[in-house]
C-alpha positions as CSV (number, residue, x, y, z in Angstrom):
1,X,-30.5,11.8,-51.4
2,X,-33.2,14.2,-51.9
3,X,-33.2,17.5,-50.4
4,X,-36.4,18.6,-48.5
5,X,-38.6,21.2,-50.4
6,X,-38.3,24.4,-48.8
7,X,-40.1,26.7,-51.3
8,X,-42.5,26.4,-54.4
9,X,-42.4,28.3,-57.5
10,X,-45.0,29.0,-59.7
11,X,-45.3,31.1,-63.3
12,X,-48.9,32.6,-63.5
13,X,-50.9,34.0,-66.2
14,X,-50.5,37.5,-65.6
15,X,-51.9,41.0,-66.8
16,X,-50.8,44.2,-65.4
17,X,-52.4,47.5,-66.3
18,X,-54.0,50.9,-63.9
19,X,-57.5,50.6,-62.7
20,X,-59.2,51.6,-65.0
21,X,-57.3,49.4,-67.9
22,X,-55.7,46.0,-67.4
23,X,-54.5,44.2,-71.1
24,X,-50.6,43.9,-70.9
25,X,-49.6,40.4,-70.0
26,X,-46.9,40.3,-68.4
27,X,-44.2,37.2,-67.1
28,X,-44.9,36.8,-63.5
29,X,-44.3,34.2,-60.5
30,X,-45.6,33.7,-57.3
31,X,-43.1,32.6,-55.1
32,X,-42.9,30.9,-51.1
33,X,-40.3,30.1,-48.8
34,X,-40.2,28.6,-45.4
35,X,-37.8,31.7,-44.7
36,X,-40.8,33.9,-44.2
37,X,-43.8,31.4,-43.8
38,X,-46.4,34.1,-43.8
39,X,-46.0,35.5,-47.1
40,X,-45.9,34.8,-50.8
41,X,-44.0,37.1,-53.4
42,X,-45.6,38.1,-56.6
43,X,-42.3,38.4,-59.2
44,X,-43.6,40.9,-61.9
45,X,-41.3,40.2,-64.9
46,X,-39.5,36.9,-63.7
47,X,-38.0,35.0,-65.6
48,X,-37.6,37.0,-68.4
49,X,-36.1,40.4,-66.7
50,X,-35.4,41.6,-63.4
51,X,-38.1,41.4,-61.7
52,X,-40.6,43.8,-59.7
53,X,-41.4,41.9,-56.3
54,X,-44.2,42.6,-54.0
55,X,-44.5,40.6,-50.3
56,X,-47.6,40.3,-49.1
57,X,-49.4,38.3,-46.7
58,X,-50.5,34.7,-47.8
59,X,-53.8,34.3,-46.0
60,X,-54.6,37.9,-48.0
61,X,-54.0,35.8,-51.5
62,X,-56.0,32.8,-50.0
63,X,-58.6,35.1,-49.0
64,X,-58.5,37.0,-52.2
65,X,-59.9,34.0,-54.1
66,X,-63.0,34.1,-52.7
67,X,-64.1,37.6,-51.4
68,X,-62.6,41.1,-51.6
69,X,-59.3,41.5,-48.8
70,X,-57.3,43.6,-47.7
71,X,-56.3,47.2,-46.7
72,X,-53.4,49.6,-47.5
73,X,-50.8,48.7,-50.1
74,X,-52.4,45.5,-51.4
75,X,-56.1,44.5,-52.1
76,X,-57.0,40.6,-53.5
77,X,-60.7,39.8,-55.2
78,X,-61.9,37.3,-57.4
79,X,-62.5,38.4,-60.9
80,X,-64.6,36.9,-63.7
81,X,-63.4,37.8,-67.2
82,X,-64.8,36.3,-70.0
83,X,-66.0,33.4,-68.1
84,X,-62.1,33.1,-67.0
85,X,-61.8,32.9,-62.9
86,X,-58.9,35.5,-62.4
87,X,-57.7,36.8,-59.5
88,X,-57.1,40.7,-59.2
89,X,-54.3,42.0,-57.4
90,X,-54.5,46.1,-56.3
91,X,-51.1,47.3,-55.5
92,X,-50.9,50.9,-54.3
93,X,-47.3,53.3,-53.6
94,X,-46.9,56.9,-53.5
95,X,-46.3,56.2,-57.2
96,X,-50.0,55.4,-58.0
97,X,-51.6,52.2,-58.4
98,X,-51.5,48.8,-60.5
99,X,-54.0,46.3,-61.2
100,X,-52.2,42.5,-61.8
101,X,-54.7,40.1,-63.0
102,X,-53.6,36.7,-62.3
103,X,-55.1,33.2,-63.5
104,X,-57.2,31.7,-60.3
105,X,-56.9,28.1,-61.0
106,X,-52.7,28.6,-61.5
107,X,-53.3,30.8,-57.9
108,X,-55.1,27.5,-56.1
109,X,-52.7,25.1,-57.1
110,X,-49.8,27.5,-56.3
111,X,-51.6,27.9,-52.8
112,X,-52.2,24.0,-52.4
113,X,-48.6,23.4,-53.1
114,X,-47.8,26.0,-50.6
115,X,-50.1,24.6,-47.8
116,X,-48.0,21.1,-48.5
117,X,-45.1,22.7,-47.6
118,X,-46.5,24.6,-44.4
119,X,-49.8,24.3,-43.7
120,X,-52.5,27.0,-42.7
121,X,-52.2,27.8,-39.1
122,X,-48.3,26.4,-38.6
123,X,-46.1,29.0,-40.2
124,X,-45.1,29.8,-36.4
125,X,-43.5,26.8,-36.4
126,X,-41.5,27.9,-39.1
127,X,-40.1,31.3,-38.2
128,X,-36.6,31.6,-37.1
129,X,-36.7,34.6,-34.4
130,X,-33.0,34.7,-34.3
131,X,-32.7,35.6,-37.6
132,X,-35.7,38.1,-37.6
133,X,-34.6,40.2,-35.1
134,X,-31.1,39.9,-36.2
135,X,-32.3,41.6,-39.8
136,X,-34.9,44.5,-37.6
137,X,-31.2,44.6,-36.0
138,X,-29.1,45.4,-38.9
139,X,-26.7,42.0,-37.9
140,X,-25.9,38.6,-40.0
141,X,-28.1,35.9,-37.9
């Protein structure tokens, strides 16, 4: 019997660099899960090594495609390199700040797969409240 998809996986073309300099590609996933249907995690490293996740919001990625998004820790904007559609990702700490270029056609059909799974506008239906306030809590749900 087959078990009911409850996530999608996808390895991206990715290039990581500062600002001013992106050119080091890099192995890299985007990841989403029904457990937390309002966000997709960009896996910097993955397979290959442990990763370096960042969790962001996943109507800021599907924005991101089309016009600059975002405020704070992450920023999403289409990119055209080359004549390659890219998509660049801006993430910010107390560190300093990266730039992960990632491929925009490999970011649609990661999206579309994810809007299968839960569409726009339904993640509600998805969160568990139990076991989100049991982890603000500091409790097993």
């Amino acid at each position: 019997m087959n078990q009911p998809l409850t996530s999608v996986r996808c390895t991206v073309d990715a290039r990581v660099g500062t600002p001013q300099h992106v050119s080091t590609p890099v192995p890299a996933q985007l990841h989403y899960d029904l457990t937390d249907p309002c966000a997709v995690r960009l896996s910097l490293g993955a397979p290959l090594t442990s990763p370096v996740d960042w969790v962001f919001a996943r109507d800021l990625l599907t924005e991101g495609l089309r016009l600059p998004a975002g405020v704070g820790d992450v920023l999403v904007s289409p990119l055209i390199t080359d004549h390659t559609r890219r998509v660049r990702i801006t993430l910010r700490s107390a560190a300093g700040a990266a730039v992960v270029d990632v491929d925009a056609a490999e970011t649609e059909e990661f999206l579309r797969q994810s809007f299968a799974l839960v569409p726009p506008g339904a993640e509600s239906a998805h969160i568990d409240l139990d076991r989100a306030v049991a982890e603000v809590m500091g409790r097993s749900a």
